[in-house]
PDB file of N, CA, C and O in Angstrom:
ATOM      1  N   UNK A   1      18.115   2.032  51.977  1.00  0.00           N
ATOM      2  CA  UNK A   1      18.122   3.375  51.492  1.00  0.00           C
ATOM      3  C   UNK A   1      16.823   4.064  51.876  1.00  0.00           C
ATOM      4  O   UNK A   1      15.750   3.470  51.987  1.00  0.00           O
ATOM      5  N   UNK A   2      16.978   5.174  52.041  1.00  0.00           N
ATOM      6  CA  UNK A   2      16.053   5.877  52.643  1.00  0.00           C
ATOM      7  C   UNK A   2      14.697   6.145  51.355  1.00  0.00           C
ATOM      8  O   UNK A   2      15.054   5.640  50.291  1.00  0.00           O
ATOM      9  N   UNK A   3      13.739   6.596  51.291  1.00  0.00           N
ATOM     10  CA  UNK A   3      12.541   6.989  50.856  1.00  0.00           C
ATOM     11  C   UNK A   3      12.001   8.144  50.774  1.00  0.00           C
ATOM     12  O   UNK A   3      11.199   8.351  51.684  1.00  0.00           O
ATOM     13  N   UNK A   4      12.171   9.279  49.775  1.00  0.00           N
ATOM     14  CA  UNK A   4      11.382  10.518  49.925  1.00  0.00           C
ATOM     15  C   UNK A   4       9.965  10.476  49.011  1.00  0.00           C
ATOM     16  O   UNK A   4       9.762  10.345  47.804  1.00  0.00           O
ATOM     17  N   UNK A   5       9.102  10.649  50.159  1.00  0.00           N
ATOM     18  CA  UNK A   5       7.837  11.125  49.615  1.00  0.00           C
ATOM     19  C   UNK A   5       7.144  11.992  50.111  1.00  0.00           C
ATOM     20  O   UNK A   5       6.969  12.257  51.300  1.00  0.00           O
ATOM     21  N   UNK A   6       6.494  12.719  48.689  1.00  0.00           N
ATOM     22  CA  UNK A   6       5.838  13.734  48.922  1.00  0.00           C
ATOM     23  C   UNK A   6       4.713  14.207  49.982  1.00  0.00           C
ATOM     24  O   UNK A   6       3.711  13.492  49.981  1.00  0.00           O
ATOM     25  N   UNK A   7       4.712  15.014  50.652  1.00  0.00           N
ATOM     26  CA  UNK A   7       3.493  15.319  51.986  1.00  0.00           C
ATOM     27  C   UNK A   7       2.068  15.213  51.077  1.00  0.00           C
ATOM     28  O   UNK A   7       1.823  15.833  50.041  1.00  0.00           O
ATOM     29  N   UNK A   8       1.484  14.556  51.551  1.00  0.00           N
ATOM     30  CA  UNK A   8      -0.167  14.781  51.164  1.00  0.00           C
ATOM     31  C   UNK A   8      -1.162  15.781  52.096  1.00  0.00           C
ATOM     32  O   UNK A   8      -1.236  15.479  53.287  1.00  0.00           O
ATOM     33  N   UNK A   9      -1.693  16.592  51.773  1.00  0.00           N
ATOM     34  CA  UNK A   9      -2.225  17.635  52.698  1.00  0.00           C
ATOM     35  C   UNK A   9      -3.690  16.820  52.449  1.00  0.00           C
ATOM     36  O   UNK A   9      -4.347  16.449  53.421  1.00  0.00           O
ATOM     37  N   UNK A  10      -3.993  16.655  51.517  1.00  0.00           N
ATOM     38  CA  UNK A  10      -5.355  16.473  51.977  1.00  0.00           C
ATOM     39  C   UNK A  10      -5.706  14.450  50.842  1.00  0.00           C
ATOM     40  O   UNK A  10      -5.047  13.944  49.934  1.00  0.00           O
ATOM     41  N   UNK A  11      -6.603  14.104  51.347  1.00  0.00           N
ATOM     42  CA  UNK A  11      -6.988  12.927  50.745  1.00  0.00           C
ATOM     43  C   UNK A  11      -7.212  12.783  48.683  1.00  0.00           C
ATOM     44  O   UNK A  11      -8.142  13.417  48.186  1.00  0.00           O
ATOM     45  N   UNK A  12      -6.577  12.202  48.048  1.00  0.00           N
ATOM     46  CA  UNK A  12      -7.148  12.287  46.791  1.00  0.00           C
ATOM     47  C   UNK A  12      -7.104  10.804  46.624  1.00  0.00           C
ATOM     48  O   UNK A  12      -6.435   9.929  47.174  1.00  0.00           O
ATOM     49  N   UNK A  13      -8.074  10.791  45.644  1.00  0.00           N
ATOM     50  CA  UNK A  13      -8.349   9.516  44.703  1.00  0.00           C
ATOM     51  C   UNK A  13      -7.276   8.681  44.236  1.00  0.00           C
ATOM     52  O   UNK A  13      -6.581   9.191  43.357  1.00  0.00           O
ATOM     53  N   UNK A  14      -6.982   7.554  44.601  1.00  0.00           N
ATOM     54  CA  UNK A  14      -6.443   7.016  43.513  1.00  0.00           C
ATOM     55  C   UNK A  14      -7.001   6.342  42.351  1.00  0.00           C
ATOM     56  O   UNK A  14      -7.691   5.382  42.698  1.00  0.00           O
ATOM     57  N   UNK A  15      -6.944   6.507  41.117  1.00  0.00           N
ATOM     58  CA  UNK A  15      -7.337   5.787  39.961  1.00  0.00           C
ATOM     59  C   UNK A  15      -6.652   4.291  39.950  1.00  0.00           C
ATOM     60  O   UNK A  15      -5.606   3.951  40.503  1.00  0.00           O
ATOM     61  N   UNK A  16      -7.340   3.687  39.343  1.00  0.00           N
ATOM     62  CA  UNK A  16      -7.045   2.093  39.497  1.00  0.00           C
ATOM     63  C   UNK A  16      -6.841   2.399  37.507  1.00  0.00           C
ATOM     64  O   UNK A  16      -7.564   3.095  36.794  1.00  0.00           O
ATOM     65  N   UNK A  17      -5.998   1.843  37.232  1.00  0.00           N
ATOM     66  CA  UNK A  17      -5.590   1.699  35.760  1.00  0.00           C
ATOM     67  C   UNK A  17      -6.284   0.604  35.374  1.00  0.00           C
ATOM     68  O   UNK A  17      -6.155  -0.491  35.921  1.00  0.00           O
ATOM     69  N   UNK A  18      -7.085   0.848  34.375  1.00  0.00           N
ATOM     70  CA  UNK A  18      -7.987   0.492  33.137  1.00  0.00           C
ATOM     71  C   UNK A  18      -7.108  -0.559  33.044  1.00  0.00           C
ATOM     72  O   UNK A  18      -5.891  -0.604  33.220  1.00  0.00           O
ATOM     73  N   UNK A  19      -8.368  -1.871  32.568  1.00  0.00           N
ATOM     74  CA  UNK A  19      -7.493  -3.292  31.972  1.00  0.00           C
ATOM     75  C   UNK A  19      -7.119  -2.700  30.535  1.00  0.00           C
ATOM     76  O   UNK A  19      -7.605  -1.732  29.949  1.00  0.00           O
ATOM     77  N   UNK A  20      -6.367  -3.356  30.247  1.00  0.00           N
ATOM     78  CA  UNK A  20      -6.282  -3.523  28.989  1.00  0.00           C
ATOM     79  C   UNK A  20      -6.615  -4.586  27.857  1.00  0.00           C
ATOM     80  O   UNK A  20      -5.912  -5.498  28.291  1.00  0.00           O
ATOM     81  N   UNK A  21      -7.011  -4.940  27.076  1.00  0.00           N
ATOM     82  CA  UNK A  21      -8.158  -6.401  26.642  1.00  0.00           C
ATOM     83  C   UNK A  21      -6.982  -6.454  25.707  1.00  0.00           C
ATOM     84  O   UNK A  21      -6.887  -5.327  25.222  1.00  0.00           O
ATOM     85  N   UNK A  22      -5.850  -7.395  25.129  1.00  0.00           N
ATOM     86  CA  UNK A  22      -5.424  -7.910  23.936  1.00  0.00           C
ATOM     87  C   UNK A  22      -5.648  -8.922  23.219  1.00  0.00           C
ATOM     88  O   UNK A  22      -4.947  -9.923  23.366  1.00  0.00           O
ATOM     89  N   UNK A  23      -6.941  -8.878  22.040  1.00  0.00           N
ATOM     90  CA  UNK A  23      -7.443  -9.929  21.427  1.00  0.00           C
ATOM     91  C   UNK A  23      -6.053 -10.404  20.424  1.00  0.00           C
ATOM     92  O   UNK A  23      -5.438  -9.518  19.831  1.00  0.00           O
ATOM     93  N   UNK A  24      -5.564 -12.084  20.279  1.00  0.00           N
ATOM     94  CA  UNK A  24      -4.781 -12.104  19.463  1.00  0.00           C
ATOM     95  C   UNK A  24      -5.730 -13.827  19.009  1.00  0.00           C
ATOM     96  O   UNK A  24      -6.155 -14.802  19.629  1.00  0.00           O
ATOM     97  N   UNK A  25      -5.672 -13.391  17.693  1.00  0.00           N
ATOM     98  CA  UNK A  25      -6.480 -14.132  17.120  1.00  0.00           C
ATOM     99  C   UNK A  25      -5.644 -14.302  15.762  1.00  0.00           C
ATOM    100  O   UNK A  25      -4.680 -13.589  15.485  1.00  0.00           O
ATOM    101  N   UNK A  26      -6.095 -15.258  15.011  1.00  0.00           N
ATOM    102  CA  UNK A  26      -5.583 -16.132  13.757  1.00  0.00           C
ATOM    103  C   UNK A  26      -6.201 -15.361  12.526  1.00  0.00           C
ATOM    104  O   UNK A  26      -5.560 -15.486  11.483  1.00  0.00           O
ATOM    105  N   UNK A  27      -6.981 -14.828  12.490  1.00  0.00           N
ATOM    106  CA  UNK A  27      -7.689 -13.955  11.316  1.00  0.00           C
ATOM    107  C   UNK A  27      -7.368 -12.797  11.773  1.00  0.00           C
ATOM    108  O   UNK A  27      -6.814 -12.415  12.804  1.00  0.00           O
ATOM    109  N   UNK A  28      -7.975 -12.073  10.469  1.00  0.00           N
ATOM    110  CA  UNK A  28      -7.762 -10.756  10.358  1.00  0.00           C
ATOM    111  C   UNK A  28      -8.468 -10.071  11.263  1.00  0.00           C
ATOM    112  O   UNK A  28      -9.216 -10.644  12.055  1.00  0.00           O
ATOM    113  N   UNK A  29      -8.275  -8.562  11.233  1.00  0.00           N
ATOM    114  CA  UNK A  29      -9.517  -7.902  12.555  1.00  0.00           C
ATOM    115  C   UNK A  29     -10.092  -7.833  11.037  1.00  0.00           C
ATOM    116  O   UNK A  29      -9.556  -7.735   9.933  1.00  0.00           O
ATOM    117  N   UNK A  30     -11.864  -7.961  11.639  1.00  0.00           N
ATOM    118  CA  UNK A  30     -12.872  -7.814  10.593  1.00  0.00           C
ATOM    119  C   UNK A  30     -13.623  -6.187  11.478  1.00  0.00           C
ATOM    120  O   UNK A  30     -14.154  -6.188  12.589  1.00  0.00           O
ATOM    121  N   UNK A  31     -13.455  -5.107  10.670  1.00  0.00           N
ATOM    122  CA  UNK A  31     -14.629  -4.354  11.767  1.00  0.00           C
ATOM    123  C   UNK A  31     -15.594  -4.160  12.250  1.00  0.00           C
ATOM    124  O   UNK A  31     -16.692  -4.388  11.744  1.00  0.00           O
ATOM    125  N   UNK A  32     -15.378  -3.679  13.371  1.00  0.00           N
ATOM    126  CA  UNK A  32     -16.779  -2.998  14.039  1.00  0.00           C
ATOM    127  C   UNK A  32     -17.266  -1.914  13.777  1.00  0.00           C
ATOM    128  O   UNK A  32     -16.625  -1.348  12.891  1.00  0.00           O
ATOM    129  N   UNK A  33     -18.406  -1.160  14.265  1.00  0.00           N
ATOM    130  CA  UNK A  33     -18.849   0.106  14.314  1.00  0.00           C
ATOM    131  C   UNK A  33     -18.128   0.874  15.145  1.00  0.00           C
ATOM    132  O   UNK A  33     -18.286   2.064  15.416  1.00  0.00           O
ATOM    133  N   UNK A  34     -17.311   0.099  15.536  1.00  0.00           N
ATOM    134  CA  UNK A  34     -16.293   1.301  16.757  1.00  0.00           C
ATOM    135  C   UNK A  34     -14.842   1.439  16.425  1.00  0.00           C
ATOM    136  O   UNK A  34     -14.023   2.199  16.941  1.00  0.00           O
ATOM    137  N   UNK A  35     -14.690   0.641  15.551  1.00  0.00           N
ATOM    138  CA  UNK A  35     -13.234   0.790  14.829  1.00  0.00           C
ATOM    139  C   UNK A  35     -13.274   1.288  13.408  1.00  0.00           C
ATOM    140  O   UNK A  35     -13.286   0.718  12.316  1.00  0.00           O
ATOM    141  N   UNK A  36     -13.291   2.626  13.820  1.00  0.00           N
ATOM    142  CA  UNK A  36     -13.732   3.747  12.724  1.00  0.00           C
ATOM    143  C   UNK A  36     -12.118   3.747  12.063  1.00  0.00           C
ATOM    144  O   UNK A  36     -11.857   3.791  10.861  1.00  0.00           O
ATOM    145  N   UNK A  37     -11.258   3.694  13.045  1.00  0.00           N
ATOM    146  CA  UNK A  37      -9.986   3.837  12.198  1.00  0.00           C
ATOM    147  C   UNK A  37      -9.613   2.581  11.140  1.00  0.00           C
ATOM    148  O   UNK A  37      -9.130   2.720  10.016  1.00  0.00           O
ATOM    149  N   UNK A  38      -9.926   1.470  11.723  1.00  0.00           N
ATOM    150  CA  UNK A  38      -9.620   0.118  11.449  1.00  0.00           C
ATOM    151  C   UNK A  38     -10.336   0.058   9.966  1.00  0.00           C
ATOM    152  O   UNK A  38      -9.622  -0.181   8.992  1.00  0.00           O
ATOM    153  N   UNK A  39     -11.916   0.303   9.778  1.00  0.00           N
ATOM    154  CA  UNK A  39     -12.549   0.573   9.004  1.00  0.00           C
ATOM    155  C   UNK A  39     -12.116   1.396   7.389  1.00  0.00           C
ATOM    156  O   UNK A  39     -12.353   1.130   6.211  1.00  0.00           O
ATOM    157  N   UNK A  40     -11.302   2.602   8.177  1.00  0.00           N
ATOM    158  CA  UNK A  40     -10.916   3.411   7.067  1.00  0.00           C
ATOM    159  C   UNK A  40      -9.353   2.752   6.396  1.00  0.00           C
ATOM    160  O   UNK A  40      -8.903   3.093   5.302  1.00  0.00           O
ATOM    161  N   UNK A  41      -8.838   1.974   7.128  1.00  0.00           N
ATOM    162  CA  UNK A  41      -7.686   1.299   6.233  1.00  0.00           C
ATOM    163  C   UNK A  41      -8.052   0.228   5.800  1.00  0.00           C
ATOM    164  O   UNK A  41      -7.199  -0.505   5.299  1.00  0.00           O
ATOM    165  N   UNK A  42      -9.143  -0.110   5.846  1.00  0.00           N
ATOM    166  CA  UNK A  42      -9.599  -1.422   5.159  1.00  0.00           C
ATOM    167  C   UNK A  42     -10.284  -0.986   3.988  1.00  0.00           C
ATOM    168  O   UNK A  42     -10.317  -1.723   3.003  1.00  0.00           O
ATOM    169  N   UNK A  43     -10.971   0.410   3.989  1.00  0.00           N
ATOM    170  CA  UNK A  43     -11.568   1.213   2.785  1.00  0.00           C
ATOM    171  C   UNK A  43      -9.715   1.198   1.668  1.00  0.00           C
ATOM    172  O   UNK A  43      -9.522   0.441   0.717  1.00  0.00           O
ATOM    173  N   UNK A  44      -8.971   1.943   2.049  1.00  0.00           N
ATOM    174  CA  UNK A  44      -7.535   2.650   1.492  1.00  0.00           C
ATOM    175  C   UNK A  44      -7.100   1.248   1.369  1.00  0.00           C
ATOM    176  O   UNK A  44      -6.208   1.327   0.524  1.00  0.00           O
ATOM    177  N   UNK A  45      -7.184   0.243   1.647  1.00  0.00           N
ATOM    178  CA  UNK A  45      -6.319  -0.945   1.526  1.00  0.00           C
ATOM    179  C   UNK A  45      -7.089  -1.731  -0.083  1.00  0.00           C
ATOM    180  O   UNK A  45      -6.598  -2.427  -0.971  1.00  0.00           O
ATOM    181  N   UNK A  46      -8.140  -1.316   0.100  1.00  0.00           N
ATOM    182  CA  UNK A  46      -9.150  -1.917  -1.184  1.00  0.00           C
ATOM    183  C   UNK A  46      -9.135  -1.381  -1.932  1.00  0.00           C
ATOM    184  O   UNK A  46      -8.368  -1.877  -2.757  1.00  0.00           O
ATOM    185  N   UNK A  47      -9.703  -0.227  -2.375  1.00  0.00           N
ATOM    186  CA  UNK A  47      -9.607   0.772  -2.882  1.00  0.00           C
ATOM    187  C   UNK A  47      -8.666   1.084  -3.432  1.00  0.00           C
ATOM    188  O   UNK A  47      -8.806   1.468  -4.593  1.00  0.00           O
ATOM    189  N   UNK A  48      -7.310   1.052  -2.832  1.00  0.00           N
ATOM    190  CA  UNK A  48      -6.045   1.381  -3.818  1.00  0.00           C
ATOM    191  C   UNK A  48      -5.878  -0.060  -4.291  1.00  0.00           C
ATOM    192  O   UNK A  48      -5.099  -0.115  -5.243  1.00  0.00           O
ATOM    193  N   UNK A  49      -6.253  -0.963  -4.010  1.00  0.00           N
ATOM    194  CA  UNK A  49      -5.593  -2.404  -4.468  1.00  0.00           C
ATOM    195  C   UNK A  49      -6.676  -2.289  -5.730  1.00  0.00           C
ATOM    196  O   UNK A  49      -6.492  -3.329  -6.362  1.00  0.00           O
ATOM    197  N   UNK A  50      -7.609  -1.600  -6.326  1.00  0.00           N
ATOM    198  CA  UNK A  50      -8.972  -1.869  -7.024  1.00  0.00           C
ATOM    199  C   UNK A  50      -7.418  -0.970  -8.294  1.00  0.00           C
ATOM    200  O   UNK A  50      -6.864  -1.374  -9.316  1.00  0.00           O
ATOM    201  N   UNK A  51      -7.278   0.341  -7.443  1.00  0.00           N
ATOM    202  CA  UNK A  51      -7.075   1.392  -8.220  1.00  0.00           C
ATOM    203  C   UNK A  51      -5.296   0.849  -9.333  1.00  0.00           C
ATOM    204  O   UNK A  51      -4.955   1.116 -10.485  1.00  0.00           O
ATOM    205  N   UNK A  52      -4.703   0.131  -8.344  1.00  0.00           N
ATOM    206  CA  UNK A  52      -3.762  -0.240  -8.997  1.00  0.00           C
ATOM    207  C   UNK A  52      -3.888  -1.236 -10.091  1.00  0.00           C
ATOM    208  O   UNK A  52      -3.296  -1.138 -11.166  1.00  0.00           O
ATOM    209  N   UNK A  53      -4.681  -2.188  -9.765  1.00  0.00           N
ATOM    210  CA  UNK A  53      -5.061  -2.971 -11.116  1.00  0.00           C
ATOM    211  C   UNK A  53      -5.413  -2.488 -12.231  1.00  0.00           C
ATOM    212  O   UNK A  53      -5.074  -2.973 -13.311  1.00  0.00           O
ATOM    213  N   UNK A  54      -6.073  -1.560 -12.103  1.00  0.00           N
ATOM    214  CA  UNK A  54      -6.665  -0.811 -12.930  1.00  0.00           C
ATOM    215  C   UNK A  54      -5.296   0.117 -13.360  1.00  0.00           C
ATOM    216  O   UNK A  54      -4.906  -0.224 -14.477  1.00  0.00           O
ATOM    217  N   UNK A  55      -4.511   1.147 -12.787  1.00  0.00           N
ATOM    218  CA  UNK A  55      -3.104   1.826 -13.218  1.00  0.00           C
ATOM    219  C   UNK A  55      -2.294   0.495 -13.771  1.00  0.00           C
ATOM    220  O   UNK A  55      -1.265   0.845 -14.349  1.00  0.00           O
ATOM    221  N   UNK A  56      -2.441  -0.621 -13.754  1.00  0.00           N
ATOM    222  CA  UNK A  56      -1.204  -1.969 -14.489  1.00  0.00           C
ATOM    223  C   UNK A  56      -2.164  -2.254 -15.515  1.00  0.00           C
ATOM    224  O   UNK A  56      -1.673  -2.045 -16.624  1.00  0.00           O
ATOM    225  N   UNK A  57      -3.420  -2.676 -15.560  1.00  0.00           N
ATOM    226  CA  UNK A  57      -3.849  -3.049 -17.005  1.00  0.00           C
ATOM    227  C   UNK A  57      -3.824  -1.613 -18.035  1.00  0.00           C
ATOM    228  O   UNK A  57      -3.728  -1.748 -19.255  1.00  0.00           O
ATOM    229  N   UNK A  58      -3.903  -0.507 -17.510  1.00  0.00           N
ATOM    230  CA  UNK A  58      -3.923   0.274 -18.796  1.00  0.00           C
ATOM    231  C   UNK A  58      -2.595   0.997 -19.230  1.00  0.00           C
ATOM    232  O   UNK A  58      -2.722   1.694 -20.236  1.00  0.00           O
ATOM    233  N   UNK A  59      -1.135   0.956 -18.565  1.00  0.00           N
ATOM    234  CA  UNK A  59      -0.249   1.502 -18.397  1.00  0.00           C
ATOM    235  C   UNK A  59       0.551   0.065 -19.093  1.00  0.00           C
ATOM    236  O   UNK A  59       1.170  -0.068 -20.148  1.00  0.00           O
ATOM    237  N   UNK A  60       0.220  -0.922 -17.970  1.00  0.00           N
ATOM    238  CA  UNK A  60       1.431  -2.514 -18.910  1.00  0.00           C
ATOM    239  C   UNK A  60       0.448  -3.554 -19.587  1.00  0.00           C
ATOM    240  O   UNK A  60       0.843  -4.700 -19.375  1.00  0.00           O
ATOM    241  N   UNK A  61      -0.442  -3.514 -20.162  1.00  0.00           N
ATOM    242  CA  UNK A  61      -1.648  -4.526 -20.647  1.00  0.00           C
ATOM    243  C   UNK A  61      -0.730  -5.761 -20.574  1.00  0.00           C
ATOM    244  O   UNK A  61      -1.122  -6.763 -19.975  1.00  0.00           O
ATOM    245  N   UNK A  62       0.690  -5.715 -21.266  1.00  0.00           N
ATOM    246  CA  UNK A  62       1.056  -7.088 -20.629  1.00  0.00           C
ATOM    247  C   UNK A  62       2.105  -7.090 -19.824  1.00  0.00           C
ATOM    248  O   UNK A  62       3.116  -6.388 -19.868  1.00  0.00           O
ATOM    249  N   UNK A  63       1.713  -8.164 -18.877  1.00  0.00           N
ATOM    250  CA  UNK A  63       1.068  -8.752 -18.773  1.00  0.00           C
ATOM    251  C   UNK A  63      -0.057  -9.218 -17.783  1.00  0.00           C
ATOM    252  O   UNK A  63      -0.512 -10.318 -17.470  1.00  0.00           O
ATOM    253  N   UNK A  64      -0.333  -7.827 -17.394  1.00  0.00           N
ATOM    254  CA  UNK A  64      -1.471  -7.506 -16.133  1.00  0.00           C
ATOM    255  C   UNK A  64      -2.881  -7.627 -17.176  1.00  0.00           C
ATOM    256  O   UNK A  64      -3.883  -8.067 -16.613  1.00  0.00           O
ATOM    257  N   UNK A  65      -2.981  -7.364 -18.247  1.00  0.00           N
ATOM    258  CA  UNK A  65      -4.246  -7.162 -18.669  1.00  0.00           C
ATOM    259  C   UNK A  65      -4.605  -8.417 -19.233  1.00  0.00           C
ATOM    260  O   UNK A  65      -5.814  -8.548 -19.426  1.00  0.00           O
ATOM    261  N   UNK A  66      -3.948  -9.285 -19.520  1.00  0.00           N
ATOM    262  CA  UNK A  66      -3.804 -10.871 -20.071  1.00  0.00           C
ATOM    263  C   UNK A  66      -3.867 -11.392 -18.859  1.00  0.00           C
ATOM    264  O   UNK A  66      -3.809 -12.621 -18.858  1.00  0.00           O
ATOM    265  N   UNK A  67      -3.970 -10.862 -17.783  1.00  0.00           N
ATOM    266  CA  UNK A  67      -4.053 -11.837 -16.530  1.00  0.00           C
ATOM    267  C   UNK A  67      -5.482 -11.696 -16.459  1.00  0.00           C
ATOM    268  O   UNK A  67      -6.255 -12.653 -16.499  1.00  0.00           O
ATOM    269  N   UNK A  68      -5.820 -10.514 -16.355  1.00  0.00           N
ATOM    270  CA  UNK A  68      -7.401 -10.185 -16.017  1.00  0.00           C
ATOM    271  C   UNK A  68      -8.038 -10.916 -16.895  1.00  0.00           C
ATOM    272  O   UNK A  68      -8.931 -11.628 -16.437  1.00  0.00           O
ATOM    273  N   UNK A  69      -7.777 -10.962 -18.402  1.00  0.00           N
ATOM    274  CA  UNK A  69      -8.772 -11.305 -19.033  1.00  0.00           C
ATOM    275  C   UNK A  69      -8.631 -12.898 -18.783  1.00  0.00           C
ATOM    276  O   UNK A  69      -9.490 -13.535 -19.392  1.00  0.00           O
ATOM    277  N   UNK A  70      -7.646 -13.754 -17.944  1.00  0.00           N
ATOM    278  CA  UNK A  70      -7.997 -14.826 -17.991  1.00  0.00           C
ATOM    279  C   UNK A  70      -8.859 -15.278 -16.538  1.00  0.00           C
ATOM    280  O   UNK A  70      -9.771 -16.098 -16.431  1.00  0.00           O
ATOM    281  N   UNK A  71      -8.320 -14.568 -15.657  1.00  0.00           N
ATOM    282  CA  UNK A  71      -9.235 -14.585 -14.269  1.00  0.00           C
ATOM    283  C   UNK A  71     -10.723 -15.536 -14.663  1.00  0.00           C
ATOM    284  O   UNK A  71     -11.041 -16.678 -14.331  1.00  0.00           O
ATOM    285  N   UNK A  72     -11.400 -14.547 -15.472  1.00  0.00           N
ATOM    286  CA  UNK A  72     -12.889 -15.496 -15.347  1.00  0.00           C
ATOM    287  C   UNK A  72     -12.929 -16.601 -15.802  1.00  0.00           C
ATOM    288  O   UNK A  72     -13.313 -17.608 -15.208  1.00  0.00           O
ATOM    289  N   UNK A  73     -12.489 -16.517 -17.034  1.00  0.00           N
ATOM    290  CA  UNK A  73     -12.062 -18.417 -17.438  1.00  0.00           C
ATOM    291  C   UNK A  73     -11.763 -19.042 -16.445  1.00  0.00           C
ATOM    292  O   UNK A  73     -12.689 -19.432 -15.734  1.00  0.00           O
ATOM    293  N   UNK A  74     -10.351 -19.352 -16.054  1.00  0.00           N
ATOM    294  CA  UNK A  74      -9.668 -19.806 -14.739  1.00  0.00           C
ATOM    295  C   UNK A  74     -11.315 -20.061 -13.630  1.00  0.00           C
ATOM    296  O   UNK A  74     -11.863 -21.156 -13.506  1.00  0.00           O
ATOM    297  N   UNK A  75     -11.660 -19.144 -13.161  1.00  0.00           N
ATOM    298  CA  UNK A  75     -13.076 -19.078 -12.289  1.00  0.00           C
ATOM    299  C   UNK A  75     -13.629 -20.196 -12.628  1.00  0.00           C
ATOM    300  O   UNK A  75     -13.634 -21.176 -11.883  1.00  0.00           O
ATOM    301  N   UNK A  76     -14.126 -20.174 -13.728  1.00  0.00           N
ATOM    302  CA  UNK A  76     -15.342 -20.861 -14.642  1.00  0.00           C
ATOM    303  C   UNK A  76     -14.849 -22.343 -14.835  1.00  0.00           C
ATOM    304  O   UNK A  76     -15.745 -23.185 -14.898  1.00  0.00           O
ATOM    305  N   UNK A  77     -13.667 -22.740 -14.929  1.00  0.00           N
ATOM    306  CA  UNK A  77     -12.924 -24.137 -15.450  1.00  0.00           C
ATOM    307  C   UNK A  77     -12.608 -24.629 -13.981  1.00  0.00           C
ATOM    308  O   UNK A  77     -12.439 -25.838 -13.822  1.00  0.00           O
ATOM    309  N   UNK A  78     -12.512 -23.748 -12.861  1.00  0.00           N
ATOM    310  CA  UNK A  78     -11.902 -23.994 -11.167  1.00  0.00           C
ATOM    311  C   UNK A  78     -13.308 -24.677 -11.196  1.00  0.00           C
ATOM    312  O   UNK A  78     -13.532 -25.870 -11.401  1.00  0.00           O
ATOM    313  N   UNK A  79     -14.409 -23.462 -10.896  1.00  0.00           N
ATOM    314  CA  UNK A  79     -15.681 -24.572 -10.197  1.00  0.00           C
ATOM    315  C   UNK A  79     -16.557 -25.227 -11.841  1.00  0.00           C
ATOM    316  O   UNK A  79     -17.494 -26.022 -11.766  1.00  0.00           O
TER     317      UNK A  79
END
């Protein structure tokens, strides 16, 4: 089958396409200073996980707030 391509009048660049790096690793991504996005869902991922404990112990005390209060015991009797 035949081939149509376009006339080139004058010389241009070709760009060579950027590697692409895919780290796949067994842990979590921990961030960098350059993964500003990565960073901010790790803020929203904490932060609401802080905020919800806090919305279940004062909304269902049980049995979210009987959990908390045993957490440090549990701690203290573990090590």
């Amino acid at each position: 089958m035949a081939e149509i391509t376009p006339k080139r009048f004058g010389k241009k660049k070709i760009e060579e396409p950027k590697k692409v790096l895919i780290d796949v690793g067994d842990g979590a991504a921990i961030p960098t200073k350059e993964d500003v996005g990565l960073f901010t869902a790790w803020r929203v991922a904490f932060f609401g996980a802080i905020a919800l404990t806090v919305f279940l112990c004062v909304y269902k005390p049980d049995p979210y707030l009987e959990i908390m209060r045993f957490v440090p015991d549990g701690i203290l009797v573990t090590f």
